[in-house]
N, CA, C and O atoms as a Maestro MAE file, in Angstrom:
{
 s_m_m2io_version
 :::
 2.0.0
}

f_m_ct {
 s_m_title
 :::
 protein
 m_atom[328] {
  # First column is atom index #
  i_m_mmod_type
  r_m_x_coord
  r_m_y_coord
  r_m_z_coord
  i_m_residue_number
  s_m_chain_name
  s_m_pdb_residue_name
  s_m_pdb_atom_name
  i_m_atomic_number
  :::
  1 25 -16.401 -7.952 11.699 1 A "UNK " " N  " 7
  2 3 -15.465 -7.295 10.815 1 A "UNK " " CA " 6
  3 2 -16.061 -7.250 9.406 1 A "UNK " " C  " 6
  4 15 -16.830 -8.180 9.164 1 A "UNK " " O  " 8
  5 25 -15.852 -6.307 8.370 2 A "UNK " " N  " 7
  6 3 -16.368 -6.165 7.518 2 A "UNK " " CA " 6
  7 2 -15.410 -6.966 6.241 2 A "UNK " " C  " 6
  8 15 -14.202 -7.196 6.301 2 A "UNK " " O  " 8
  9 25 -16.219 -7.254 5.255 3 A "UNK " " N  " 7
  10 3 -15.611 -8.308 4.284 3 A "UNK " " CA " 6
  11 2 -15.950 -7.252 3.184 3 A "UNK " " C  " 6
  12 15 -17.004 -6.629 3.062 3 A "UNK " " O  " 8
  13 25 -14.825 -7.184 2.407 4 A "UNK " " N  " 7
  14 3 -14.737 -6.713 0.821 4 A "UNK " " CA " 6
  15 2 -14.080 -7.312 0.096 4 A "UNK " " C  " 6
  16 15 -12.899 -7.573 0.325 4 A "UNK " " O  " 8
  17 25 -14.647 -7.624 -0.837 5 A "UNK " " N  " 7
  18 3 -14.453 -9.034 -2.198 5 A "UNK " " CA " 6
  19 2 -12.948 -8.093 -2.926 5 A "UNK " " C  " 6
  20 15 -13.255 -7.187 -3.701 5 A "UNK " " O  " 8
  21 25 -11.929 -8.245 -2.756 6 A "UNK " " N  " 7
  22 3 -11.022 -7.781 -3.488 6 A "UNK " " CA " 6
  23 2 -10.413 -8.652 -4.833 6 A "UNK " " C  " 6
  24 15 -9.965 -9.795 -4.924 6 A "UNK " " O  " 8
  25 25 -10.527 -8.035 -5.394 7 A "UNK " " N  " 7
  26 3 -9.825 -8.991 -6.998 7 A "UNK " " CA " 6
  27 2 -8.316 -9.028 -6.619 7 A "UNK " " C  " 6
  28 15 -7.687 -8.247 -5.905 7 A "UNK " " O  " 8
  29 25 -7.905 -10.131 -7.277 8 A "UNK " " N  " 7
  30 3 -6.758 -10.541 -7.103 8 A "UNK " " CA " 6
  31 2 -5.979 -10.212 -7.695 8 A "UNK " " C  " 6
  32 15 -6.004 -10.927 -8.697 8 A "UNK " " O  " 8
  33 25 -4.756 -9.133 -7.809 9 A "UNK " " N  " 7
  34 3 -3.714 -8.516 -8.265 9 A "UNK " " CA " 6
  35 2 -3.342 -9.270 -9.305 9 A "UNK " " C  " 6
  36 15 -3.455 -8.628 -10.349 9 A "UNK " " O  " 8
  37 25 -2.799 -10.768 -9.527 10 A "UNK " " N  " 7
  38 3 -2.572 -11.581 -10.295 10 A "UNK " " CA " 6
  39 2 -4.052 -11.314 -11.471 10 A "UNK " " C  " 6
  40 15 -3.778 -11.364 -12.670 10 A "UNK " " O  " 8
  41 25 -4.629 -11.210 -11.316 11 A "UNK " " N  " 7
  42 3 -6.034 -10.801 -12.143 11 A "UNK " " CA " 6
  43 2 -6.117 -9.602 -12.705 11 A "UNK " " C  " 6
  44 15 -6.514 -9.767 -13.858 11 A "UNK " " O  " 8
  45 25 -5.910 -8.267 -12.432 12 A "UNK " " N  " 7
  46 3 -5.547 -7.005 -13.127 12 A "UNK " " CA " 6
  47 2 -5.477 -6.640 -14.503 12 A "UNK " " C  " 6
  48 15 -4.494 -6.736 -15.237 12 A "UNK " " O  " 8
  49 25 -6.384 -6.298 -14.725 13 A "UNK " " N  " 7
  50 3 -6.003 -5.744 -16.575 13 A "UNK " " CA " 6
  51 2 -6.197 -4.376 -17.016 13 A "UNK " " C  " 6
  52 15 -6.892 -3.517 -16.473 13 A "UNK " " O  " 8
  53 25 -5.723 -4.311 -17.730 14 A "UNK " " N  " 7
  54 3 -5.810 -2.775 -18.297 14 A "UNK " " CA " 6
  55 2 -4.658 -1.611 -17.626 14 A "UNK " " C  " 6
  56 15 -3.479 -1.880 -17.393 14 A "UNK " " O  " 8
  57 25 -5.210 -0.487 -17.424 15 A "UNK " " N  " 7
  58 3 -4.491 0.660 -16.303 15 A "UNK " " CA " 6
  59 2 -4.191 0.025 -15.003 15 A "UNK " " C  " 6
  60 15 -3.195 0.301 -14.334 15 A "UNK " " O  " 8
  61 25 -5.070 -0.815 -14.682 16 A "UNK " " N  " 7
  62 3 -5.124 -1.210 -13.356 16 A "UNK " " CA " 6
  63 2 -3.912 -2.116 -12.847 16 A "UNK " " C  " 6
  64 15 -3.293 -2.245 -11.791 16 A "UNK " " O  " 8
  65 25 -3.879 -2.735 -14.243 17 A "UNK " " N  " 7
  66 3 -2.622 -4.255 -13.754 17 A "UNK " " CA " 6
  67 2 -1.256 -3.741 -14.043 17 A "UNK " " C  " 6
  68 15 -0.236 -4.205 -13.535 17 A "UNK " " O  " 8
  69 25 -1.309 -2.503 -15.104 18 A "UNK " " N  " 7
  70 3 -0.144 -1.095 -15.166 18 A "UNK " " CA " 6
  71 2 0.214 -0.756 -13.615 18 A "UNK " " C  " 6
  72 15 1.189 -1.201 -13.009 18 A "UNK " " O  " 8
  73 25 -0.869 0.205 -13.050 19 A "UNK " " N  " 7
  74 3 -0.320 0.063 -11.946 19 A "UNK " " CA " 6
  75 2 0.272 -0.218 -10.997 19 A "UNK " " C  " 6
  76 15 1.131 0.330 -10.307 19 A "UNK " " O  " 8
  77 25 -0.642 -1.833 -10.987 20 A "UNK " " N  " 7
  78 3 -0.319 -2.645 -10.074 20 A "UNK " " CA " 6
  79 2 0.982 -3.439 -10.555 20 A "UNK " " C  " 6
  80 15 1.326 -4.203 -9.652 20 A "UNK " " O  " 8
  81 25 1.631 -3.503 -11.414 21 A "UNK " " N  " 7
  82 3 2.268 -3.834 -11.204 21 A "UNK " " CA " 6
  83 2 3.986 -2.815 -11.092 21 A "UNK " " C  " 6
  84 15 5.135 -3.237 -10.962 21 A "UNK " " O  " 8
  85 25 3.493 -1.496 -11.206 22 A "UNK " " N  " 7
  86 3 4.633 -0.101 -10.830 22 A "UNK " " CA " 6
  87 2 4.934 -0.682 -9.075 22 A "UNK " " C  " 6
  88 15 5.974 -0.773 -8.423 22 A "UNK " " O  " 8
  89 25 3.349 -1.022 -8.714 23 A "UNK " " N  " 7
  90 3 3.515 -0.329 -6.578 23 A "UNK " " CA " 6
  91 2 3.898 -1.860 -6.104 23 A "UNK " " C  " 6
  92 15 3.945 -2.034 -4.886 23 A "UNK " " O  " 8
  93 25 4.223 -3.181 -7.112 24 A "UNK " " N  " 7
  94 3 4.427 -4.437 -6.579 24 A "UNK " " CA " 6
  95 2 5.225 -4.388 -5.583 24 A "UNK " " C  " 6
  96 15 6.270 -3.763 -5.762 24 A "UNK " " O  " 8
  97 25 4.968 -5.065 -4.155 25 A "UNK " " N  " 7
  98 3 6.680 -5.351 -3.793 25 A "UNK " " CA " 6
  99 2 7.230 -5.902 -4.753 25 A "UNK " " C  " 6
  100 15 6.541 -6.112 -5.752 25 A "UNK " " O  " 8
  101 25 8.744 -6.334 -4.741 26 A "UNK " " N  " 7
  102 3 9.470 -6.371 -5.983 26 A "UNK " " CA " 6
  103 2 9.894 -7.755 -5.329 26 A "UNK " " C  " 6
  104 15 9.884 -8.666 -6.157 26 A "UNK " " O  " 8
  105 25 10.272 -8.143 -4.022 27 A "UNK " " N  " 7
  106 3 10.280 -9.546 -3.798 27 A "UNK " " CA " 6
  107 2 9.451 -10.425 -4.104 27 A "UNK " " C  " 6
  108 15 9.650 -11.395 -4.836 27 A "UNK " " O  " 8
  109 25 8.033 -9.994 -3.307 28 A "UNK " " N  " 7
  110 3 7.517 -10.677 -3.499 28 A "UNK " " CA " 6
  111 2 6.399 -11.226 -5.066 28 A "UNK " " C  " 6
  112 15 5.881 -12.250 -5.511 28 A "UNK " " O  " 8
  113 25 6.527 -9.718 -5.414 29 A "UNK " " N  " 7
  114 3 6.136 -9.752 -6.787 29 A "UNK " " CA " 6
  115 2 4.150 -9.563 -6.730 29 A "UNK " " C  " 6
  116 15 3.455 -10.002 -7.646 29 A "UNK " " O  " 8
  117 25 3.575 -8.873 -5.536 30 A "UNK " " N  " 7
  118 3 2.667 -8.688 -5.180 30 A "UNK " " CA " 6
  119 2 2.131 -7.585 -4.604 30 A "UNK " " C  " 6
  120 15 2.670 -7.139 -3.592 30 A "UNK " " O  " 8
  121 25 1.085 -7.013 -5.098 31 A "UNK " " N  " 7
  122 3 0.830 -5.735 -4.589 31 A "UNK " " CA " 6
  123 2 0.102 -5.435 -2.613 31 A "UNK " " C  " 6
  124 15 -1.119 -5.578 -2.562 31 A "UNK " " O  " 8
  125 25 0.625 -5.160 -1.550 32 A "UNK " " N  " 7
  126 3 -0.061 -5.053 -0.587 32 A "UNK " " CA " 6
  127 2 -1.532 -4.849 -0.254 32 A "UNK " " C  " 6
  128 15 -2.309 -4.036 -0.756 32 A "UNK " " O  " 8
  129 25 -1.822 -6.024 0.980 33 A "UNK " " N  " 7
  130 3 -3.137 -5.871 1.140 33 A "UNK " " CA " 6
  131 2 -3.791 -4.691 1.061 33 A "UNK " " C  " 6
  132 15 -4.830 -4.525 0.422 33 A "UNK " " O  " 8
  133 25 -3.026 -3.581 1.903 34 A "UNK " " N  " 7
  134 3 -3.525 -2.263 2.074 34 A "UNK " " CA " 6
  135 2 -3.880 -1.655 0.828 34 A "UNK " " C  " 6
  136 15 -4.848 -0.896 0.770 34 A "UNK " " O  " 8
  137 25 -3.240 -1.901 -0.090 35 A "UNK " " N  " 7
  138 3 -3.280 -1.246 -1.459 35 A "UNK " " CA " 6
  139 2 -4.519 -1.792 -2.279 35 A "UNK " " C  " 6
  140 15 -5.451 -1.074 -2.641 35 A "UNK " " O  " 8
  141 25 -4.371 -3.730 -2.635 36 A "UNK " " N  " 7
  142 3 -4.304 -4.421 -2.952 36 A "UNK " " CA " 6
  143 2 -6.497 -3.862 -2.999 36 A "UNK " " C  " 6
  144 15 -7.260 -4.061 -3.944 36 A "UNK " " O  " 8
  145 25 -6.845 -3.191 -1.632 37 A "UNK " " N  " 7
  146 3 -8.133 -3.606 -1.309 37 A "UNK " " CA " 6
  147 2 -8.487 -2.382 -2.278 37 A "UNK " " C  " 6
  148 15 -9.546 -2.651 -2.846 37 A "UNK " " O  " 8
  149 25 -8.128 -1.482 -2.565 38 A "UNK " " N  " 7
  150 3 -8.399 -0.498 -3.882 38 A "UNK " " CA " 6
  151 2 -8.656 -1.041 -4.939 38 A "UNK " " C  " 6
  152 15 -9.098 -0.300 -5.817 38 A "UNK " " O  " 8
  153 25 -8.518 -2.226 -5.201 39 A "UNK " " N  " 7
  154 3 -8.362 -2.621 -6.472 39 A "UNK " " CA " 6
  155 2 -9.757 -2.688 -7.429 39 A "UNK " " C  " 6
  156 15 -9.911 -3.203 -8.537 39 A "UNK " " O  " 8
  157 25 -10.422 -2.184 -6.827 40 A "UNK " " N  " 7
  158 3 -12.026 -1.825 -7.042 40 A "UNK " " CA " 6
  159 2 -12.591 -0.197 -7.333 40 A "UNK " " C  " 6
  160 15 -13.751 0.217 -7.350 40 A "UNK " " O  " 8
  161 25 -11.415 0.472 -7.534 41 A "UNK " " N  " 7
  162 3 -11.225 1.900 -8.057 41 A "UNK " " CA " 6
  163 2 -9.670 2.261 -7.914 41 A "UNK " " C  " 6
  164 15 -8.994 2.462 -6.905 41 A "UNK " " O  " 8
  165 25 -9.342 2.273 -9.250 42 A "UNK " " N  " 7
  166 3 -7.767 3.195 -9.550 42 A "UNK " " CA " 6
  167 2 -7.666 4.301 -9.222 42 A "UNK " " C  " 6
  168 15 -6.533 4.748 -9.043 42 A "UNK " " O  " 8
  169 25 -9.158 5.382 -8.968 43 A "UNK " " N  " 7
  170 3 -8.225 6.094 -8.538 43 A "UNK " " CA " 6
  171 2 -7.810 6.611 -6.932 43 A "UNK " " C  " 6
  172 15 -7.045 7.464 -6.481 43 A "UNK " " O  " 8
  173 25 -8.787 5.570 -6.322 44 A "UNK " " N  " 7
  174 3 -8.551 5.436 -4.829 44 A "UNK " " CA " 6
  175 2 -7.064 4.780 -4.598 44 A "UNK " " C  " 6
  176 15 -6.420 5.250 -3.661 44 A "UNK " " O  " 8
  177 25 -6.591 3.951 -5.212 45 A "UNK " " N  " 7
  178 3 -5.687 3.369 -5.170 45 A "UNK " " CA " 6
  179 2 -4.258 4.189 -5.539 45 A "UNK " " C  " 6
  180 15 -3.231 4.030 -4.879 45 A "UNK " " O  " 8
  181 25 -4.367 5.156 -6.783 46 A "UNK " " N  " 7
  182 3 -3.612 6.551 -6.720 46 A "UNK " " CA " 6
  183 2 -3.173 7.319 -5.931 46 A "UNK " " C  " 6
  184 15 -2.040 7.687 -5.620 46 A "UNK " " O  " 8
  185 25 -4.469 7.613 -5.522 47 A "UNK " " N  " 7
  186 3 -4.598 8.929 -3.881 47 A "UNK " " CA " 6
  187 2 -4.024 7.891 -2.857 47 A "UNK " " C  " 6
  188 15 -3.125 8.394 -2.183 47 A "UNK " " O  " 8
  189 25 -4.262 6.735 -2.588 48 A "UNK " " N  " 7
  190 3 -3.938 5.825 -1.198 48 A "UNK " " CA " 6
  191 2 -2.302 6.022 -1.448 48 A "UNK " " C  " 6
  192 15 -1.677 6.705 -0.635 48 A "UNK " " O  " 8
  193 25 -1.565 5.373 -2.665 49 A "UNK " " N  " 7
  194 3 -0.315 5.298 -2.991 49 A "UNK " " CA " 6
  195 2 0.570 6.793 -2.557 49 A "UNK " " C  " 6
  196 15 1.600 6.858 -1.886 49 A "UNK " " O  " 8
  197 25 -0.074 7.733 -3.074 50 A "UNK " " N  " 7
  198 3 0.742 9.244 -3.407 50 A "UNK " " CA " 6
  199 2 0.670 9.475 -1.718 50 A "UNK " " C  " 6
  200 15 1.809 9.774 -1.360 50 A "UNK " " O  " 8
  201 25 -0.112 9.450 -0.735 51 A "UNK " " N  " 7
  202 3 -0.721 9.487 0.153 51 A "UNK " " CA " 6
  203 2 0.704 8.913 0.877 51 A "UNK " " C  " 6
  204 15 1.484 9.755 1.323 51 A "UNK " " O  " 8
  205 25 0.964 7.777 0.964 52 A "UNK " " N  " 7
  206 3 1.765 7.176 1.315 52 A "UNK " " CA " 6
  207 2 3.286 7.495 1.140 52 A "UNK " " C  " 6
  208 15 4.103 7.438 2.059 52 A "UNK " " O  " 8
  209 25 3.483 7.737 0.231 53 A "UNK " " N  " 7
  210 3 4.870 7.906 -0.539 53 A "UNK " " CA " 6
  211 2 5.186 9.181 0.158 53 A "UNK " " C  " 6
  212 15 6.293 9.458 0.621 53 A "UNK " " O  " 8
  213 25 4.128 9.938 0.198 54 A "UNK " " N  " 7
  214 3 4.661 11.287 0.617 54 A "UNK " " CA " 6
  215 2 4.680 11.401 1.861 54 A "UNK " " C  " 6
  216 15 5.378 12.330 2.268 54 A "UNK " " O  " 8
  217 25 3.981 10.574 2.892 55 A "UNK " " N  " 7
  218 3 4.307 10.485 4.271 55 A "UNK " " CA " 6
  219 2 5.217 9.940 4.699 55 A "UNK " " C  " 6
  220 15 5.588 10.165 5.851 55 A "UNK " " O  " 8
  221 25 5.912 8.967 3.806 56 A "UNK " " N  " 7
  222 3 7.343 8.055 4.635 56 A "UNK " " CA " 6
  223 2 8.331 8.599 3.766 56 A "UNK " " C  " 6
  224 15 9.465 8.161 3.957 56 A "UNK " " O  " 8
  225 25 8.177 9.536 2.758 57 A "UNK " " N  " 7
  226 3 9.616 9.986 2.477 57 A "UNK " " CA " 6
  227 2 10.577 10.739 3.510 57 A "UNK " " C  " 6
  228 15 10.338 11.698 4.244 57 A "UNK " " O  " 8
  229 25 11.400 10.210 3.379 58 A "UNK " " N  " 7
  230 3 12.700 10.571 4.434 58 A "UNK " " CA " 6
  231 2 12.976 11.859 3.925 58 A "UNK " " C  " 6
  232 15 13.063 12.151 2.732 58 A "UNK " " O  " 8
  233 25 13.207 13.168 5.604 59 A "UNK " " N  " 7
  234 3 13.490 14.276 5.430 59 A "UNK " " CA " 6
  235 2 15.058 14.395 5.960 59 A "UNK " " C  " 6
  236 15 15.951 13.553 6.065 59 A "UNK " " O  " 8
  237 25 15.002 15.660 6.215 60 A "UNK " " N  " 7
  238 3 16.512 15.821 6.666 60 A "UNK " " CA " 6
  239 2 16.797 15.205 8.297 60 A "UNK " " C  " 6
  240 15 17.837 14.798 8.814 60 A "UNK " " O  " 8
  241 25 15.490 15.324 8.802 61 A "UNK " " N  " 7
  242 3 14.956 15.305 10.396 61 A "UNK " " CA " 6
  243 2 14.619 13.689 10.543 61 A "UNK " " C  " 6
  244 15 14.587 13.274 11.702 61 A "UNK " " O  " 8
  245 25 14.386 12.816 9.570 62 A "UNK " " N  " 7
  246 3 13.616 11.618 9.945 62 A "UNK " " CA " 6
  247 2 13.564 11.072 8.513 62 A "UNK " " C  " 6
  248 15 13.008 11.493 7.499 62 A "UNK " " O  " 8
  249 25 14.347 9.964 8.767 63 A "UNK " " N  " 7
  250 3 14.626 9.062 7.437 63 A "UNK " " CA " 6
  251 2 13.516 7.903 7.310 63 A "UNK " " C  " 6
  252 15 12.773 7.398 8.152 63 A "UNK " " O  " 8
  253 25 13.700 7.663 5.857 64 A "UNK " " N  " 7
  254 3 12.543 6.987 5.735 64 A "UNK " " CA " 6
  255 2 12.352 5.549 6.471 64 A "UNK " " C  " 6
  256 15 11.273 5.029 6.757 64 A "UNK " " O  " 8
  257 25 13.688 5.016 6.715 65 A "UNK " " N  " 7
  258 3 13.235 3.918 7.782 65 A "UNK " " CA " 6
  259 2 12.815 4.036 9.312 65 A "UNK " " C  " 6
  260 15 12.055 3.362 10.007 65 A "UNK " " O  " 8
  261 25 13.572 5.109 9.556 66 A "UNK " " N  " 7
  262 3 13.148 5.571 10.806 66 A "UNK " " CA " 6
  263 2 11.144 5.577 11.148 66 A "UNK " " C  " 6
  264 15 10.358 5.147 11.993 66 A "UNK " " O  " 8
  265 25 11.125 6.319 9.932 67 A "UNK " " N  " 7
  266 3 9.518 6.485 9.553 67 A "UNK " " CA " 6
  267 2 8.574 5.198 9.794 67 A "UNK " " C  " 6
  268 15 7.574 4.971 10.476 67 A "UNK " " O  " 8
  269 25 9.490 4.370 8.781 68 A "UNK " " N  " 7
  270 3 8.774 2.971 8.824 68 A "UNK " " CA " 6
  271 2 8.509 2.261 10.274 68 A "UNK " " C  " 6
  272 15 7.598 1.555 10.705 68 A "UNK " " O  " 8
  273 25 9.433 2.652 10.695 69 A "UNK " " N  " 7
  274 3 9.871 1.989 12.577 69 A "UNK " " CA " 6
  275 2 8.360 2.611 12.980 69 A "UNK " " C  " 6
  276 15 7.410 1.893 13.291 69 A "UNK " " O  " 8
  277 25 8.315 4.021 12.921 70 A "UNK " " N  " 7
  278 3 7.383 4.741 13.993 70 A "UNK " " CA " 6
  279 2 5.742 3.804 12.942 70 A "UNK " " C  " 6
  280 15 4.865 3.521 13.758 70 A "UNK " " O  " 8
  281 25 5.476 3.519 11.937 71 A "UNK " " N  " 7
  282 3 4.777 3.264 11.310 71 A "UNK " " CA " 6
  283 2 4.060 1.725 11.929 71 A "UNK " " C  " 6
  284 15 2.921 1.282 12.077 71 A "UNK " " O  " 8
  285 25 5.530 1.226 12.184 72 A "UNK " " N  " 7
  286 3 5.189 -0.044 12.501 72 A "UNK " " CA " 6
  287 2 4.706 -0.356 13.900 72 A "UNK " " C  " 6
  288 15 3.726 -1.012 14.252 72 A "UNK " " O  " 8
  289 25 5.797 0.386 14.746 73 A "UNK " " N  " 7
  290 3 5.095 0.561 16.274 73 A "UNK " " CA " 6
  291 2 3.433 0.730 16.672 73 A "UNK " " C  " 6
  292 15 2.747 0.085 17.465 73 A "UNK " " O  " 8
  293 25 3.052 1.997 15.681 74 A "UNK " " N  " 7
  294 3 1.563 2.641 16.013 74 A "UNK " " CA " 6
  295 2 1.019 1.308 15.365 74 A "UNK " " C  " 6
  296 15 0.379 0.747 16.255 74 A "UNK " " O  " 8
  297 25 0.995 0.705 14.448 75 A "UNK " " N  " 7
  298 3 -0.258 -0.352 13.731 75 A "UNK " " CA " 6
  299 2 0.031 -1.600 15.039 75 A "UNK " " C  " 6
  300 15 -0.913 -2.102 15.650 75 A "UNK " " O  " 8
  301 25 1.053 -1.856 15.231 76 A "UNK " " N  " 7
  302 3 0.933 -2.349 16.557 76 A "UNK " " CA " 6
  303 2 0.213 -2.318 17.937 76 A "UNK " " C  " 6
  304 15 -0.207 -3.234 18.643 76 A "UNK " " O  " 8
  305 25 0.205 -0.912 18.097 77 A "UNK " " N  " 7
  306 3 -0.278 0.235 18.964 77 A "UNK " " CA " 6
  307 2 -1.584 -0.199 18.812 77 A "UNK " " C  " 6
  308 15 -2.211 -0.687 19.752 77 A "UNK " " O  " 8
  309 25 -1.981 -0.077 17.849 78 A "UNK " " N  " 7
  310 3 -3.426 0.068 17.182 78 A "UNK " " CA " 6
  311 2 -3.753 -1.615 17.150 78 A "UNK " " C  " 6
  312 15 -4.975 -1.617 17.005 78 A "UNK " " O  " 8
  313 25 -3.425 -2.695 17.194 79 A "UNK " " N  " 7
  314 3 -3.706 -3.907 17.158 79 A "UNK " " CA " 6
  315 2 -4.113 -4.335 15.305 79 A "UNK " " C  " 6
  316 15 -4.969 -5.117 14.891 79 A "UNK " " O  " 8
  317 25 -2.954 -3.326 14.375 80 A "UNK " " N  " 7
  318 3 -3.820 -3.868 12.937 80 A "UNK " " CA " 6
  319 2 -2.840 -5.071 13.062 80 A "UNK " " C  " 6
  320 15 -1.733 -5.255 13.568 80 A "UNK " " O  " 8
  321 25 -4.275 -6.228 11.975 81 A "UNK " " N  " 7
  322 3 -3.539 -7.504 11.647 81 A "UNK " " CA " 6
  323 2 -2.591 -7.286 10.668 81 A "UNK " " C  " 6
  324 15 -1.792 -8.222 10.635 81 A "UNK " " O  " 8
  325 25 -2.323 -6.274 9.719 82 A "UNK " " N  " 7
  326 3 -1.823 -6.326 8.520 82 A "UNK " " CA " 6
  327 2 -0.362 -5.787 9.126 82 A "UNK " " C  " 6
  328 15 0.598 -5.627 8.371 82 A "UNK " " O  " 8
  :::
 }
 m_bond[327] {
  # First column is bond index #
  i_m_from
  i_m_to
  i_m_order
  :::
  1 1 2 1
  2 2 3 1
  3 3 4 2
  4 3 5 1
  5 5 6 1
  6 6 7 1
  7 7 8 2
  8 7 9 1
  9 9 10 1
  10 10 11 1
  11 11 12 2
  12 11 13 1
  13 13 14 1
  14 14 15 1
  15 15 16 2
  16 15 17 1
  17 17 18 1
  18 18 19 1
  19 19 20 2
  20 19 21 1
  21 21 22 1
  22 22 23 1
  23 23 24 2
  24 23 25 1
  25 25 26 1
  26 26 27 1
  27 27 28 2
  28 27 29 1
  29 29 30 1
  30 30 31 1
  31 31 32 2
  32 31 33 1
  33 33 34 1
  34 34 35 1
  35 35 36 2
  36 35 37 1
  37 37 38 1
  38 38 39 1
  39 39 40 2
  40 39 41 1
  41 41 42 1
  42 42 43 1
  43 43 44 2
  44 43 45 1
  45 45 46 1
  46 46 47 1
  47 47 48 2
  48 47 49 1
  49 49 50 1
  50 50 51 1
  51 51 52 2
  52 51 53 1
  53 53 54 1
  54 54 55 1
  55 55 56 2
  56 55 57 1
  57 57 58 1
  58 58 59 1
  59 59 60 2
  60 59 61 1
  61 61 62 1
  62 62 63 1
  63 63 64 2
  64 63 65 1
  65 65 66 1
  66 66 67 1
  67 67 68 2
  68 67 69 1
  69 69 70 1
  70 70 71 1
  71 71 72 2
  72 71 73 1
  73 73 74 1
  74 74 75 1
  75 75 76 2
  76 75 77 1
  77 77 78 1
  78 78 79 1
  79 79 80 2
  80 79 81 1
  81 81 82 1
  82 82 83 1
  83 83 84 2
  84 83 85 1
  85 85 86 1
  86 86 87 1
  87 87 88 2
  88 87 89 1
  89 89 90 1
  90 90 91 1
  91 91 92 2
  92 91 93 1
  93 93 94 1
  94 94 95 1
  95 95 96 2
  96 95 97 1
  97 97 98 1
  98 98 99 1
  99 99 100 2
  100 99 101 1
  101 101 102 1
  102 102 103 1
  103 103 104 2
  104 103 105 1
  105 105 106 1
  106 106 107 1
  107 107 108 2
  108 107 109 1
  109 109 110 1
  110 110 111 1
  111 111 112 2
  112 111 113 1
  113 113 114 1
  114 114 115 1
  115 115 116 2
  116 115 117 1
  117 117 118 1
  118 118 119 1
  119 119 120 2
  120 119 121 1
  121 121 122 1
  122 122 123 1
  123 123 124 2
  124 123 125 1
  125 125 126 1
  126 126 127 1
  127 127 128 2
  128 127 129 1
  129 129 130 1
  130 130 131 1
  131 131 132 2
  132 131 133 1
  133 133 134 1
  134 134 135 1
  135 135 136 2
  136 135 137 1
  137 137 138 1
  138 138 139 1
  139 139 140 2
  140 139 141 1
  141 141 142 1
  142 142 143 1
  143 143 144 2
  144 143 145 1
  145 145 146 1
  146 146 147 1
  147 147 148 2
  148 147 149 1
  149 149 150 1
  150 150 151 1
  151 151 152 2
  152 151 153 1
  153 153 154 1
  154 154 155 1
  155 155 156 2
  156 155 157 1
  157 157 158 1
  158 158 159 1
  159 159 160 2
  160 159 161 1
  161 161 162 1
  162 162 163 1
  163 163 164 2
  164 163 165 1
  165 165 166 1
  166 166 167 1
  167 167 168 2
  168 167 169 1
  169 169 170 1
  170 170 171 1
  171 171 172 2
  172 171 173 1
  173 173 174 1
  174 174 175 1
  175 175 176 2
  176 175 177 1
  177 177 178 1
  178 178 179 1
  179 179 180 2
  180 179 181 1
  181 181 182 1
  182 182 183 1
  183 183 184 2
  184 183 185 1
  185 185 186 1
  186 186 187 1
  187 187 188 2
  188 187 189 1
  189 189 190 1
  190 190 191 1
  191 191 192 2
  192 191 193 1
  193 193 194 1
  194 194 195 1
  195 195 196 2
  196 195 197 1
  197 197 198 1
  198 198 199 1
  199 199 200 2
  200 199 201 1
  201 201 202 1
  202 202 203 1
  203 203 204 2
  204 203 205 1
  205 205 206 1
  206 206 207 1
  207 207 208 2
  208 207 209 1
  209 209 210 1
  210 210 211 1
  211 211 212 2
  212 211 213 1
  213 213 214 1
  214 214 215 1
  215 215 216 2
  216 215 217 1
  217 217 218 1
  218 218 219 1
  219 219 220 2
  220 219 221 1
  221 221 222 1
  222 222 223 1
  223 223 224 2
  224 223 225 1
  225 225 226 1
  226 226 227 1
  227 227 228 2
  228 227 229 1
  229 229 230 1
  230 230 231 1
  231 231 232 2
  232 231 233 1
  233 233 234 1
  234 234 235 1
  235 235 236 2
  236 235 237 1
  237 237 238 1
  238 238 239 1
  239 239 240 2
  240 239 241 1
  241 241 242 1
  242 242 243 1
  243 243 244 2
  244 243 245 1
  245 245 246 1
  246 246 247 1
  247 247 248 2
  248 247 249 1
  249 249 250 1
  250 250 251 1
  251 251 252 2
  252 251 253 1
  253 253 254 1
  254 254 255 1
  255 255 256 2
  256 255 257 1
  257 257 258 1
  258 258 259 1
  259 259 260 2
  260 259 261 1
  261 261 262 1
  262 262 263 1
  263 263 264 2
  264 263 265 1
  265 265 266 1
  266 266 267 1
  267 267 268 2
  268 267 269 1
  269 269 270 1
  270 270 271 1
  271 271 272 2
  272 271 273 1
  273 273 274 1
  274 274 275 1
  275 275 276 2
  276 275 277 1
  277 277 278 1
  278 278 279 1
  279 279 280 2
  280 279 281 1
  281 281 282 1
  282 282 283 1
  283 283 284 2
  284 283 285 1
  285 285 286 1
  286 286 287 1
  287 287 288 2
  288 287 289 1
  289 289 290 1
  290 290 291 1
  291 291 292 2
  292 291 293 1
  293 293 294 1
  294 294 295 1
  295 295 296 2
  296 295 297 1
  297 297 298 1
  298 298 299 1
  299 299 300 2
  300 299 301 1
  301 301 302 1
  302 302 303 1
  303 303 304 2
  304 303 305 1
  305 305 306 1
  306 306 307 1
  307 307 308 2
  308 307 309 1
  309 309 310 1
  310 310 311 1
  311 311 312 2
  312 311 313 1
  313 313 314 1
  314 314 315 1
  315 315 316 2
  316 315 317 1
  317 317 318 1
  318 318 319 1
  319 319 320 2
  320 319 321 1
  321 321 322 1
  322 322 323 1
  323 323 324 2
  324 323 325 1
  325 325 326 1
  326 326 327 1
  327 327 328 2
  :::
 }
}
């Protein structure tokens, strides 16, 4: 498996820790791994975010949790650890 040195969200400065701290979960107060591994270009981390947002927004046909359900099944599907 491949290893990439990700900086630690708690570490963030500038635009970056701006960001990161807009896309935090809000419980936990931490930005997701998935996200989290961008943290080595903002604006990959932009495109990954917008990317996202616009695929699980809930339509008239399929709400956004519904979305999340089918989201969660396939990474399952798929055997991701995350």
């Amino acid at each position: 498996m491949a290893w990439i040195d990700v900086p630690d969200d708690r570490d963030w400065t500038g635009e970056l820790g701006e960001f990161g701290r807009e896309i935090a979960d809000r419980e936990y107060g931490r930005v997701d791994n998935i996200l989290a591994i961008h943290g080595l270009d903002l604006g990959s981390m932009r495109a990954h975010q917008t990317l996202y947002m616009q695929a699980m927004k809930g339509t008239r046909t399929l709400r956004k949790v519904e979305r999340e359900m089918v989201a969660l099944v396939v990474s399952q599907a798929n055997k991701c650890h995350y």
